[in-house]
Z-matrix of the N, CA and C atoms (Angstrom, degrees):
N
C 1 1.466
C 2 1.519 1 107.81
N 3 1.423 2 115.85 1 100.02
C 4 1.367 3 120.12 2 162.87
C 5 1.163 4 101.65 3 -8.44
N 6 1.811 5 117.15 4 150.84
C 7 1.251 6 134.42 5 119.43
C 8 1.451 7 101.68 6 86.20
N 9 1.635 8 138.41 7 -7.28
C 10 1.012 9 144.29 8 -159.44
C 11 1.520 10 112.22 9 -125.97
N 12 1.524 11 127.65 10 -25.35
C 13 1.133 12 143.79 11 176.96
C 14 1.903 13 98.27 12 -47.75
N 15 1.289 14 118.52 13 139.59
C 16 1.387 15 102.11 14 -161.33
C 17 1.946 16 90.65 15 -163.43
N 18 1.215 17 143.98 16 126.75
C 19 0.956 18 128.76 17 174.64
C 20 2.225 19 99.06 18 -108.52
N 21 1.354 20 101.80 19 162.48
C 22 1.583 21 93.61 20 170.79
C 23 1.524 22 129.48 21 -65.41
N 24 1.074 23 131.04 22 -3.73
C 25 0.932 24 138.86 23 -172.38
C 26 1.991 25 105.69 24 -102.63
N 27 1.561 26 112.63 25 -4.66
C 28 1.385 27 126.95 26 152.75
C 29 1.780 28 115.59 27 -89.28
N 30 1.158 29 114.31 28 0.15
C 31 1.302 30 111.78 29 -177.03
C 32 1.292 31 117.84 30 -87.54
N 33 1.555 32 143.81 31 -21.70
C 34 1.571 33 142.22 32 170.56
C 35 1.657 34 97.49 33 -79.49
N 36 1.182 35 129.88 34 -7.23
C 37 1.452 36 115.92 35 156.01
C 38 1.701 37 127.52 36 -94.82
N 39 0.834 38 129.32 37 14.37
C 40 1.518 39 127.77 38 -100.27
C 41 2.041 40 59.68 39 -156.55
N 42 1.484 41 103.36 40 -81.78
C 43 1.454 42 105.10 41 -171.58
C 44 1.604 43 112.43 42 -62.63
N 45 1.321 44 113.98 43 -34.45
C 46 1.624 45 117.04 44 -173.37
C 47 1.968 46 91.94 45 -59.75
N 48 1.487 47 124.85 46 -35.04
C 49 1.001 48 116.82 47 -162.54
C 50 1.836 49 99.96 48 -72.85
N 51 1.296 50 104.56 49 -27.00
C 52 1.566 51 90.36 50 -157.38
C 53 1.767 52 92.75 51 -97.42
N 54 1.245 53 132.56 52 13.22
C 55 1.399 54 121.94 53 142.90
C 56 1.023 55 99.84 54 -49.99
N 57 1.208 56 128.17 55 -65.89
C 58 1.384 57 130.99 56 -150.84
C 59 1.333 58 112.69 57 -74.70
N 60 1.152 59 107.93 58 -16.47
C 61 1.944 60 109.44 59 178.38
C 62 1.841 61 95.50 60 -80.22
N 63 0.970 62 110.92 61 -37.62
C 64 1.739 63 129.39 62 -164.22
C 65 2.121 64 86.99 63 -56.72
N 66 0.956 65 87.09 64 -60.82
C 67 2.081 66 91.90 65 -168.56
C 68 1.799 67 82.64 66 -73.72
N 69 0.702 68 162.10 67 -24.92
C 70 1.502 69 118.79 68 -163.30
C 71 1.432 70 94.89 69 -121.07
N 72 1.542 71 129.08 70 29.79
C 73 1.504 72 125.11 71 -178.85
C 74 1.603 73 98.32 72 -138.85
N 75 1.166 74 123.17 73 127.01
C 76 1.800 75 110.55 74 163.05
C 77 1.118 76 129.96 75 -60.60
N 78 1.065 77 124.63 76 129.37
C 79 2.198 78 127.08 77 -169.73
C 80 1.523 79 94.78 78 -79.39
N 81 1.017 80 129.51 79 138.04
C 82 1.388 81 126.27 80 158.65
C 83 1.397 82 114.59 81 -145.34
N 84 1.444 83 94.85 82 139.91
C 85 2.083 84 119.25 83 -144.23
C 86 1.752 85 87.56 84 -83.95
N 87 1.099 86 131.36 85 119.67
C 88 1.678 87 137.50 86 168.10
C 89 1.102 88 104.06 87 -124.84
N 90 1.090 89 104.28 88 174.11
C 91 2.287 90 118.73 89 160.22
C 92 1.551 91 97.62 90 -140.35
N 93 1.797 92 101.45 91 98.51
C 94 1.500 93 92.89 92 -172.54
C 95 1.917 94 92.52 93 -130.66
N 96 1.134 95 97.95 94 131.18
C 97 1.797 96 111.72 95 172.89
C 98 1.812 97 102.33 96 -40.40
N 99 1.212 98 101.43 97 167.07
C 100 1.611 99 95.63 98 176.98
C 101 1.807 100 100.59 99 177.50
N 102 0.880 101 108.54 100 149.59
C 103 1.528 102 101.91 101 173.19
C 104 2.000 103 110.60 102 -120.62
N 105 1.428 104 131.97 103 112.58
C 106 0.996 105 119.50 104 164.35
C 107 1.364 106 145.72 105 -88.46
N 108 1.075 107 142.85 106 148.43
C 109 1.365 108 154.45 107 -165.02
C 110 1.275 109 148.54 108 -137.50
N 111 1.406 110 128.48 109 95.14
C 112 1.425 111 124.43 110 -156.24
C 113 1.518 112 122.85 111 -121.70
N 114 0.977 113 85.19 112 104.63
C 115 1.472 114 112.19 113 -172.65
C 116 1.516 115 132.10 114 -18.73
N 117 1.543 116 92.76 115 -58.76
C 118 1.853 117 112.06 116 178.81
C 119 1.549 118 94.16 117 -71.93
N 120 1.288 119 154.64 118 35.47
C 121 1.582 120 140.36 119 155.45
C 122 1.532 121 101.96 120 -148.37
N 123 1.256 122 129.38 121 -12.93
C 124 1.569 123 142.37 122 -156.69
C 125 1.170 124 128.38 123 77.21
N 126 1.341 125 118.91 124 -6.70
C 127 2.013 126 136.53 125 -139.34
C 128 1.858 127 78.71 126 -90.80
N 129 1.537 128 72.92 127 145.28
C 130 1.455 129 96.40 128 161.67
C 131 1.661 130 127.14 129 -178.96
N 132 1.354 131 139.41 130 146.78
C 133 1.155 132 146.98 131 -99.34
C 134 1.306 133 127.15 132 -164.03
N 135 1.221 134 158.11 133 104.33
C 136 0.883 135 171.77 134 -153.68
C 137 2.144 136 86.94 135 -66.48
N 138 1.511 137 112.87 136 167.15
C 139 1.253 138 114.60 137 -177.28
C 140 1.783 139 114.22 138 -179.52
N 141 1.051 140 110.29 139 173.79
C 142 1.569 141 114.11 140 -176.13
C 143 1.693 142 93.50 141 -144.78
N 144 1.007 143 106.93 142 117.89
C 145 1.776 144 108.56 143 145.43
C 146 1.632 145 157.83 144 -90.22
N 147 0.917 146 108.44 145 89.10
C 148 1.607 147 129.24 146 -149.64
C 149 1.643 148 108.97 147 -72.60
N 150 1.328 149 116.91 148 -17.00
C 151 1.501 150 113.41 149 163.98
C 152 1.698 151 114.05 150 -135.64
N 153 0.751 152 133.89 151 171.56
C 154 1.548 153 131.33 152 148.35
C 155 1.233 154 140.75 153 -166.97
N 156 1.159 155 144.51 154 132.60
C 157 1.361 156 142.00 155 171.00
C 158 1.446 157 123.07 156 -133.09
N 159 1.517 158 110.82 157 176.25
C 160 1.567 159 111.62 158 -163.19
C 161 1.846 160 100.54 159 -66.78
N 162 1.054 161 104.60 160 -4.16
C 163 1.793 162 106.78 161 169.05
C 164 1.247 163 111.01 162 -79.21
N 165 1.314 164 130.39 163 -56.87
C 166 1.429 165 133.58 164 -126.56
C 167 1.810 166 118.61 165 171.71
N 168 1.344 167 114.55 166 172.12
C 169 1.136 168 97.00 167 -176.51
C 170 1.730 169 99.58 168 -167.36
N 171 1.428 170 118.71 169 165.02
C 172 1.327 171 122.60 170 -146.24
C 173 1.876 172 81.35 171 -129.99
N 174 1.423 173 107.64 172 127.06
C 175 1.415 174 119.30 173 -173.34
C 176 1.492 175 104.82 174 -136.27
N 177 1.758 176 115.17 175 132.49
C 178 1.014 177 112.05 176 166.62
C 179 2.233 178 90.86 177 -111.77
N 180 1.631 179 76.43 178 134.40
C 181 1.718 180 94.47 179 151.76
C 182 1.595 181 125.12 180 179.55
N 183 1.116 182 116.79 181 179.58
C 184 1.437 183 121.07 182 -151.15
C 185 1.454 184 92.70 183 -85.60
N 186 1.386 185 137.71 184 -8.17
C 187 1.800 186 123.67 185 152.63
C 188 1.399 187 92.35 186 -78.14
N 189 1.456 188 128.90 187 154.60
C 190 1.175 189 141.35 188 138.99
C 191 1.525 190 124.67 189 -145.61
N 192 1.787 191 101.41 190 103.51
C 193 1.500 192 126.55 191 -148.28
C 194 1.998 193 93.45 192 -72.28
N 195 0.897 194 106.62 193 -178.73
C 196 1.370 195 129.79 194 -164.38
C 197 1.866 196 93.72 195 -97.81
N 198 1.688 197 113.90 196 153.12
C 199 1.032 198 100.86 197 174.98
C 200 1.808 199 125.83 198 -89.24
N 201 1.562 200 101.37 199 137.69
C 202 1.393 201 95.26 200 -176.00
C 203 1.989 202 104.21 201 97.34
N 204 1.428 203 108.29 202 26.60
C 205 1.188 204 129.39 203 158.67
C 206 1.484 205 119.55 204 -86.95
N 207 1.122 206 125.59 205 124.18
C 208 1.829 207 125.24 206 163.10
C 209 1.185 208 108.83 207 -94.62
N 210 1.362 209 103.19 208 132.80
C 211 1.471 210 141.75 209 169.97
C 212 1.383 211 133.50 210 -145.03
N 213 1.362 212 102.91 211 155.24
C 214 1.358 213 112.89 212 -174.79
C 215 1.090 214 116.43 213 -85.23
N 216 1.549 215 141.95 214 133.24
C 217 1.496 216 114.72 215 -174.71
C 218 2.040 217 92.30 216 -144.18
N 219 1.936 218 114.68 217 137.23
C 220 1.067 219 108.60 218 -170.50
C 221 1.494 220 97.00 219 -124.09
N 222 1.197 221 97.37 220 125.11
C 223 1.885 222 99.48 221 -178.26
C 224 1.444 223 114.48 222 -101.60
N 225 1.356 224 120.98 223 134.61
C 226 1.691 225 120.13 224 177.48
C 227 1.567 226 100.51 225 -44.58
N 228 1.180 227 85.26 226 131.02
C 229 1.978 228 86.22 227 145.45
C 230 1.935 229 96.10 228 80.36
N 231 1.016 230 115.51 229 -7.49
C 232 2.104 231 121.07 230 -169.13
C 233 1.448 232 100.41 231 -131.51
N 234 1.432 233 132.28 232 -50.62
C 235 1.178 234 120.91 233 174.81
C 236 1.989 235 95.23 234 117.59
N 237 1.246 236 98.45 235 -159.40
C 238 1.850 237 106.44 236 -179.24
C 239 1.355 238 119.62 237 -94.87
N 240 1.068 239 101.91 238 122.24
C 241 1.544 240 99.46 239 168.45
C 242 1.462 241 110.87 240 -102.66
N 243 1.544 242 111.65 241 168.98
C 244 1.406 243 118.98 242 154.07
C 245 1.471 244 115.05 243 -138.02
N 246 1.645 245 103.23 244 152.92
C 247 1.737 246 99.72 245 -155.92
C 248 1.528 247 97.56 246 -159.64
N 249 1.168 248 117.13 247 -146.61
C 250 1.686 249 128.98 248 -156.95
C 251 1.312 250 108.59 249 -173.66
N 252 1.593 251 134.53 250 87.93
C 253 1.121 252 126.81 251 160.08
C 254 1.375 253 129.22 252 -14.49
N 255 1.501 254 117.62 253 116.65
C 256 1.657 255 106.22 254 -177.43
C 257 1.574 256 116.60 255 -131.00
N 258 1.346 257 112.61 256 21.87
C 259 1.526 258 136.04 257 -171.03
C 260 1.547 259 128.72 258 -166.89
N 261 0.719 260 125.62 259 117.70
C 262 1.899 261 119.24 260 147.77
C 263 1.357 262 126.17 261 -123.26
N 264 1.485 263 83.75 262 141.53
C 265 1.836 264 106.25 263 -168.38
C 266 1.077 265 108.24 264 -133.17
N 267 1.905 266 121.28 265 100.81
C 268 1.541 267 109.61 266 176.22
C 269 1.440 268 113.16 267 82.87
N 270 1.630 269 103.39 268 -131.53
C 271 0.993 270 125.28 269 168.21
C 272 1.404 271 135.68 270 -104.08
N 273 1.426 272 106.80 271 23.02
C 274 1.241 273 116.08 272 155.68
C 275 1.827 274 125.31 273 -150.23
N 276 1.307 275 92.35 274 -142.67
C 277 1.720 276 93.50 275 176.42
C 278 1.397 277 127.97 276 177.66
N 279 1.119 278 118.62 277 145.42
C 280 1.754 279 126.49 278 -153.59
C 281 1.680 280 101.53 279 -78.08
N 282 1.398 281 146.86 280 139.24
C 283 1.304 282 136.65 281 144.69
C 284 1.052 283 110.83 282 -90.64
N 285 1.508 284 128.53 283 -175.42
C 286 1.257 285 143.18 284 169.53
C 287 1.774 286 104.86 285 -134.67
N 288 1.462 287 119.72 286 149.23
C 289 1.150 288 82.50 287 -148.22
C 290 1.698 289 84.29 288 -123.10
N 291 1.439 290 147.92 289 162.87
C 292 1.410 291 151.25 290 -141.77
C 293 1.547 292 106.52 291 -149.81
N 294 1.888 293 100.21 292 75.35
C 295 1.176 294 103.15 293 -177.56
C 296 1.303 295 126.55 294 -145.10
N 297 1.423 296 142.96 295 -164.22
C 298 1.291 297 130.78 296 -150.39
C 299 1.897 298 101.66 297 -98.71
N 300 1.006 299 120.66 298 151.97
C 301 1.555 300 117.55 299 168.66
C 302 1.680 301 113.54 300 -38.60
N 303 1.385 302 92.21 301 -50.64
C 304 2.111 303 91.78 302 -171.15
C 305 1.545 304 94.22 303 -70.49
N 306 1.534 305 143.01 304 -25.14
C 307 1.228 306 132.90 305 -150.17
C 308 1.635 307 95.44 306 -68.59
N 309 1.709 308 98.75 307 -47.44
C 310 1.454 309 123.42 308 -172.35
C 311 1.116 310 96.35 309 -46.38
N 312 1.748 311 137.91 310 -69.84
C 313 1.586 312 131.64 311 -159.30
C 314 0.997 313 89.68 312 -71.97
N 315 1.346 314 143.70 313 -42.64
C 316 1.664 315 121.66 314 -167.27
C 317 1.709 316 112.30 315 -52.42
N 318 1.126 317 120.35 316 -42.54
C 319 1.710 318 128.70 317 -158.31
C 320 2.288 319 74.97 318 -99.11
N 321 0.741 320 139.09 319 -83.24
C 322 1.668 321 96.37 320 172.11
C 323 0.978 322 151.63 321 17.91
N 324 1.224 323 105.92 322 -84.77
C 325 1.974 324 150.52 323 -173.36
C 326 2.295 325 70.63 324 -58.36
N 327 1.630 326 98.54 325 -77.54
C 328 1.543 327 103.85 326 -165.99
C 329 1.428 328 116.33 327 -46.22
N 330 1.184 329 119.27 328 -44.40
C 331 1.471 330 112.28 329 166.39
C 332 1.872 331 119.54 330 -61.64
N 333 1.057 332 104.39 331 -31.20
C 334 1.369 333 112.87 332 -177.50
C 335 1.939 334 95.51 333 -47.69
N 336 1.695 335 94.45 334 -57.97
C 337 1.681 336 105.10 335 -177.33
C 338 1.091 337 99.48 336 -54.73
N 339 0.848 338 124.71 337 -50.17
C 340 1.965 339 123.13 338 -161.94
C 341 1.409 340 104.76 339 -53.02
N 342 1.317 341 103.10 340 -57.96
C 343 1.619 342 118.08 341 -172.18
C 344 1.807 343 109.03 342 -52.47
N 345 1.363 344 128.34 343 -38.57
C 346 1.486 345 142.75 344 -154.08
C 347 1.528 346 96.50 345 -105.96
N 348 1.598 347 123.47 346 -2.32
C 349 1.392 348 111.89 347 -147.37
C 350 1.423 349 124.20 348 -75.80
N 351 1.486 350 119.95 349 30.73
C 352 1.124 351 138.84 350 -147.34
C 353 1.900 352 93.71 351 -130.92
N 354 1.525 353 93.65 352 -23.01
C 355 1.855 354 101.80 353 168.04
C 356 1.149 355 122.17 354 -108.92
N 357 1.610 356 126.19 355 1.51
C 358 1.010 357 123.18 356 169.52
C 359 1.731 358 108.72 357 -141.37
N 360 1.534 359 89.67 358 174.92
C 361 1.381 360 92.39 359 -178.26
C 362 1.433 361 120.05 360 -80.05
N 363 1.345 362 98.22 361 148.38
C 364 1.718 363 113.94 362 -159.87
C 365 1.438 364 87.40 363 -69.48
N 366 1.328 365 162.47 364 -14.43
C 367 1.195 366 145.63 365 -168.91
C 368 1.474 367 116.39 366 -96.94
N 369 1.222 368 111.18 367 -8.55
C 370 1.406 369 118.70 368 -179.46
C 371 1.369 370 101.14 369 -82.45
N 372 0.927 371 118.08 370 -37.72
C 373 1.832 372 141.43 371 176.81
C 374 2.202 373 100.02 372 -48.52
N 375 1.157 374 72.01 373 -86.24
C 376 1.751 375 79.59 374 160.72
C 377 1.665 376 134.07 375 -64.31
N 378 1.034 377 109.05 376 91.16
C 379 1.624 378 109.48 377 -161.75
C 380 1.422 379 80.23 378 -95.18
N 381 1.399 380 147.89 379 -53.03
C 382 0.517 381 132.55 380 -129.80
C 383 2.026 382 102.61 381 -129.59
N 384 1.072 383 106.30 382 36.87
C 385 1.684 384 122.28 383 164.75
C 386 1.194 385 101.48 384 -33.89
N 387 1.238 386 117.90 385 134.79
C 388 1.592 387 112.21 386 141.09
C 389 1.732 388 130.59 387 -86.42
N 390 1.200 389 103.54 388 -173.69
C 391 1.419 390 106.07 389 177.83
C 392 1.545 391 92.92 390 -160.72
N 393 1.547 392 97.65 391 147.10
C 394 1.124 393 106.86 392 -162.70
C 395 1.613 394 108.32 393 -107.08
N 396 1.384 395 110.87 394 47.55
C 397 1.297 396 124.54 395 170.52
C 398 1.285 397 119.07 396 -66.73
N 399 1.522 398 119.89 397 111.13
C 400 1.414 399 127.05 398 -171.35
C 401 1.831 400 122.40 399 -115.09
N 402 0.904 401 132.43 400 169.97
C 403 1.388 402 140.43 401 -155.37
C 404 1.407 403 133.79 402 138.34
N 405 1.628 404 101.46 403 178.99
C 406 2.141 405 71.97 404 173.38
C 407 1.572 406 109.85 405 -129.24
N 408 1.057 407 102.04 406 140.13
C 409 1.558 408 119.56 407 -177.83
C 410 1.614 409 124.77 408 -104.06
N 411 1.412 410 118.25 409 -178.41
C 412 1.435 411 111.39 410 175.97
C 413 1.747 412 95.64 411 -146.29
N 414 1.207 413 101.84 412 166.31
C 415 1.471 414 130.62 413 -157.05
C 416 1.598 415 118.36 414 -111.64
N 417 0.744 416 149.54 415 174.35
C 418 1.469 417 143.89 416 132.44
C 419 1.342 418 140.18 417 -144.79
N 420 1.544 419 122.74 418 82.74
C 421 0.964 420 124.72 419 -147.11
C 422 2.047 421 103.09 420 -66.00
N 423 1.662 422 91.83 421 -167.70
C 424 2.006 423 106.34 422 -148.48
C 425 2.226 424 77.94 423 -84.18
N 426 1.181 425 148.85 424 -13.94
C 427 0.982 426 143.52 425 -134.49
C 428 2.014 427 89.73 426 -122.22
N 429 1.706 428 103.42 427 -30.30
C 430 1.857 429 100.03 428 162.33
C 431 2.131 430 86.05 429 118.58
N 432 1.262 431 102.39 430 -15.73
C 433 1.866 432 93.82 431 -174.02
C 434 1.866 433 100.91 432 -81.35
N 435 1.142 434 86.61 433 152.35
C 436 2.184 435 113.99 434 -159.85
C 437 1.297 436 81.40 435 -111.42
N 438 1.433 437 116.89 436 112.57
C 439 1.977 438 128.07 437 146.67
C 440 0.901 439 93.04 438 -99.69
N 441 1.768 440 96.39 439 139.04
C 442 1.245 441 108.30 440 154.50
C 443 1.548 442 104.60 441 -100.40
N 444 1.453 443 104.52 442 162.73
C 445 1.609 444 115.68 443 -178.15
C 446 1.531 445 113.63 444 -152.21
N 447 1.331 446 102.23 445 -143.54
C 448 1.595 447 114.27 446 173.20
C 449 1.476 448 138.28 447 -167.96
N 450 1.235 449 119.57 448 98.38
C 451 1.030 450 128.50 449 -155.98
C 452 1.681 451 108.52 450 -53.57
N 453 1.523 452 116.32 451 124.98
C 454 1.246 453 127.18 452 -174.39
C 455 1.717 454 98.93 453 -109.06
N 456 1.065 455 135.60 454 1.23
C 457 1.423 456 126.57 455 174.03
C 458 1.388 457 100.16 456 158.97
N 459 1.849 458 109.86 457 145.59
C 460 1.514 459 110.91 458 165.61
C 461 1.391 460 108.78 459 -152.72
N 462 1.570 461 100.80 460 155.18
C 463 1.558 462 111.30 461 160.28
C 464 1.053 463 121.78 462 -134.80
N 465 1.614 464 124.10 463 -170.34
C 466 1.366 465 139.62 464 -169.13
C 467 1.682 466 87.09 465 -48.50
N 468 1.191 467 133.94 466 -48.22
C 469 1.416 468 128.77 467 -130.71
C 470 1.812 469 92.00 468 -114.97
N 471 1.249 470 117.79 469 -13.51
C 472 1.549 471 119.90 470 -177.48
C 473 1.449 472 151.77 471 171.23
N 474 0.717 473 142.02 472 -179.97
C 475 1.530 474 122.80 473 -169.17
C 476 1.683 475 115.15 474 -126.49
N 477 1.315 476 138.86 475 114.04
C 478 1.005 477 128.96 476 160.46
C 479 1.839 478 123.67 477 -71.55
N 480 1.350 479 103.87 478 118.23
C 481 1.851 480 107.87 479 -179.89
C 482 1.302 481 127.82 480 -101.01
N 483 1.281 482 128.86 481 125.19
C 484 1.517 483 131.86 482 169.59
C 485 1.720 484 106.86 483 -73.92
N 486 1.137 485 94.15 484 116.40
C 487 1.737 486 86.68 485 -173.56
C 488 2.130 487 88.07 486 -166.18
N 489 1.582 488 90.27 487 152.38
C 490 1.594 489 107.03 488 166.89
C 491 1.422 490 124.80 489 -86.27
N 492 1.773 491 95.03 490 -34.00
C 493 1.533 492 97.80 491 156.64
C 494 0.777 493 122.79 492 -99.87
N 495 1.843 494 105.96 493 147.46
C 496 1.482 495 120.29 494 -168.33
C 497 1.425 496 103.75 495 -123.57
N 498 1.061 497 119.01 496 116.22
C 499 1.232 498 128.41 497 177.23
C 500 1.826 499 123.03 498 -65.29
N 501 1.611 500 143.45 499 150.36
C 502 1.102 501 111.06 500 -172.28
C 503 1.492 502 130.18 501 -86.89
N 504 1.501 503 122.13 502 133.51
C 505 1.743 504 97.54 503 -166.57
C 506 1.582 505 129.23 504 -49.34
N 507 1.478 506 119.50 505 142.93
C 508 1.380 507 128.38 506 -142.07
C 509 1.538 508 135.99 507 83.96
N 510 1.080 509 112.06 508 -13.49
C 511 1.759 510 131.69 509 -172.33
C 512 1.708 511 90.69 510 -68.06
N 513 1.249 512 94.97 511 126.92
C 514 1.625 513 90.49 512 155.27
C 515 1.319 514 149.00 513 -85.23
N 516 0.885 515 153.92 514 138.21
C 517 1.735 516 144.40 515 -164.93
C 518 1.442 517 105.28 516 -124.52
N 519 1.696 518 96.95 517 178.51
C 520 1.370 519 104.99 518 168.96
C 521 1.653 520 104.36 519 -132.20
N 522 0.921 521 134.17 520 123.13
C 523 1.468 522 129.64 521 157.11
C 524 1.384 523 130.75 522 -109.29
N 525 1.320 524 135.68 523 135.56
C 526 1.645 525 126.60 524 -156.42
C 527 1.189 526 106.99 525 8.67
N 528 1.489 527 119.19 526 83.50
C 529 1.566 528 136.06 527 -178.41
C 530 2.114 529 115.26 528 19.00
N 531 1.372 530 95.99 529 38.17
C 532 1.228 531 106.58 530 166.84
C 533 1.605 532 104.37 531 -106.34
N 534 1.585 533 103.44 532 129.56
C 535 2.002 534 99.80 533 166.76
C 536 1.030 535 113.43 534 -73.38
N 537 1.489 536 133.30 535 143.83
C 538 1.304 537 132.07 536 162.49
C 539 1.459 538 99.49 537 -128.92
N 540 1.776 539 101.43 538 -174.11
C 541 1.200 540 118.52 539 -174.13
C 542 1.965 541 92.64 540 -155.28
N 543 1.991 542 84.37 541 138.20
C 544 1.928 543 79.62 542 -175.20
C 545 1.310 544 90.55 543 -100.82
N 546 1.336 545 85.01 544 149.82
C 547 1.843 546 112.68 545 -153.20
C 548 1.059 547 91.03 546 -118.00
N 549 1.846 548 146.97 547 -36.83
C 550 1.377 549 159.18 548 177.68
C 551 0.621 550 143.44 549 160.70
N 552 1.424 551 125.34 550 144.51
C 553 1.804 552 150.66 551 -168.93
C 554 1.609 553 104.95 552 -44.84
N 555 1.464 554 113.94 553 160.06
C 556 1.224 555 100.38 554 161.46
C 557 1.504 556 85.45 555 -159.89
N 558 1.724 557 117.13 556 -177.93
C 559 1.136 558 107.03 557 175.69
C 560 2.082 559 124.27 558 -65.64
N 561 0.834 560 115.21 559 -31.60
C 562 1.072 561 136.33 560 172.84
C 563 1.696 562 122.07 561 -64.57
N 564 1.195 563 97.31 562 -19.36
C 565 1.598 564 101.35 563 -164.05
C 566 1.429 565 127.80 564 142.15
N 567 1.401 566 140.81 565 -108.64
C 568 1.520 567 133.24 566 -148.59
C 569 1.285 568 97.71 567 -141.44
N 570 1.588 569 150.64 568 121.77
C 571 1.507 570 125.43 569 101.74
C 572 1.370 571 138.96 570 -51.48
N 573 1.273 572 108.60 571 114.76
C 574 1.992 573 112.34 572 -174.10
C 575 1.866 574 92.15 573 -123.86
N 576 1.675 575 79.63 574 117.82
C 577 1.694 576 104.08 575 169.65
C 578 1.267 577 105.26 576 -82.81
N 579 1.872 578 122.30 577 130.67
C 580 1.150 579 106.46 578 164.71
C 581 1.730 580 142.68 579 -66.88
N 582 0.856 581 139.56 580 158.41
C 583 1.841 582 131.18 581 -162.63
C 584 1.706 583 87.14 582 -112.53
N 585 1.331 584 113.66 583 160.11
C 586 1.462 585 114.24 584 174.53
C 587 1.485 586 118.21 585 48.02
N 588 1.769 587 107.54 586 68.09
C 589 1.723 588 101.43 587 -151.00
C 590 1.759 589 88.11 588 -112.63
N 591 1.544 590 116.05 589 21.04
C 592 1.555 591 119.96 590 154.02
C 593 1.433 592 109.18 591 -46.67
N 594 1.249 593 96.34 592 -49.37
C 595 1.565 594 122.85 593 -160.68
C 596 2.071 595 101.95 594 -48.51
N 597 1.535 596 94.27 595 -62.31
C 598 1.578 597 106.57 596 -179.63
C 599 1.711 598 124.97 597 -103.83
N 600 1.076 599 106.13 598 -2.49
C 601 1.656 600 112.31 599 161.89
C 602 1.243 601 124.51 600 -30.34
N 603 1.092 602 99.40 601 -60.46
C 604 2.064 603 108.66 602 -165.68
C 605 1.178 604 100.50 603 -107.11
N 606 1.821 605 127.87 604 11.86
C 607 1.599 606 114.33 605 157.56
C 608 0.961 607 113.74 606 -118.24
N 609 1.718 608 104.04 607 128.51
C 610 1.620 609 123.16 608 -173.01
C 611 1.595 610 120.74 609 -43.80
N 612 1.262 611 133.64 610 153.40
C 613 1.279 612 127.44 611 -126.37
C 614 1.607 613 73.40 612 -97.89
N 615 1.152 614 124.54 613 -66.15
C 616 1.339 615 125.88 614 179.65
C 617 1.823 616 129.74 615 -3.96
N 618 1.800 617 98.45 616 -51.15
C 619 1.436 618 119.48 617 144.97
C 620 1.274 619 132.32 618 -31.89
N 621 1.471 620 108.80 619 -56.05
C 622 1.550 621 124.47 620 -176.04
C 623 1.520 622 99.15 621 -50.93
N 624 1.320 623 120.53 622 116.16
C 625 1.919 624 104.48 623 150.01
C 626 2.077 625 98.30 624 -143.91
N 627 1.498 626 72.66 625 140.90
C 628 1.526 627 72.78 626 169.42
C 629 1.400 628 106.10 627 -159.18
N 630 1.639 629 104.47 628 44.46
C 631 1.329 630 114.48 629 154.94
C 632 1.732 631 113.24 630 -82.64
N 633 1.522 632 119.19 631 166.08
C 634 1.597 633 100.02 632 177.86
C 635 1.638 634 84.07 633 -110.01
């Protein structure tokens, strides 16, 4: 995983950087569900997020990685991040998060909603809802082989799969002629993020099917 490879001896810079992400990003105090995930062991974790900004974000949960760890981290209602442990406190711990300029205004723009969400509609907030539309589907990985599986949940932004094969994270797929990319393992099977998500952004998740 790009950009995330990180040894400990990158970690006392790693935090000096995310002071600095901390002052030039606004913190903002939430209680938002989230599930985390770290890559270099497979583990991953149920979670709550107690601050956040287009930098970074402050997580309490019952993993608490070492500093100068990469992980994946997916927040209700914001979508996935990826970042680098740069603190622990207690029972939790701060990331920093390793992402593109537009990713940054996007989770902005979203906090902006979050912050006002009392003037707009809560669904704009959630681009990325799921729905727990289930059935069974098939796949097609970048190599031409067809899994079949089963869709355990999807949204604008992706599909969770019941499947034995696991494809390797980053591999690309195809599902009901949607591109994806597997984003991560789970016990059950596959997360595949969709790629080119112009495409499915602004259509309601309900729309989405790519069960047959």
């Amino acid at each position: 995983m790009e950009g995330l490879t990180m040894s400990m001896k990158d970690a006392e810079p790693v935090v000096d950087k995310a002071g600095a992400e901390r002052r030039r990003f606004r913190r903002v105090r939430v209680d938002l569900p989230g599930r985390l995930f770290i890559p270099s062991d497979a583990r991953e974790a149920r979670c709550t997020i107690s601050d956040l900004s287009p930098g970074g974000a402050a997580i309490v949960c019952e993993i608490i990685p070492d500093a100068g760890t990469p992980v994946v981290l997916y927040v209700d209602g914001f979508g996935r991040f990826e970042g680098n442990v740069v603190r622990r406190d207690g029972s939790g711990f701060g990331i920093a998060f390793v992402c593109t300029p537009s990713k940054r205004e996007r989770t902005a723009e979203q906090l902006i909603l979050f912050l006002n969400k009392t003037l707009v509609d809560d669904s704009v907030v959630r681009r990325h809802e799921r729905s727990n539309q289930k059935g069974f589907a098939k796949f097609t990985r970048a190599d031409g082989q067809i899994v079949q599986c089963e869709v355990m949940d999807i949204s604008v932004g992706g599909v969770s799969l019941k499947t034995d094969i696991k494809p390797p994270i980053g591999e690309f797929v195809l599902i009901a002629q949607i591109a994806g990319r597997v984003a991560r393992h789970h016990i059950d099977g596959i997360g595949i993020e969709f790629v080119g998500q112009e495409k499915t952004a602004d259509v309601p998740v309900h729309q989405i099917n790519v069960v047959r």
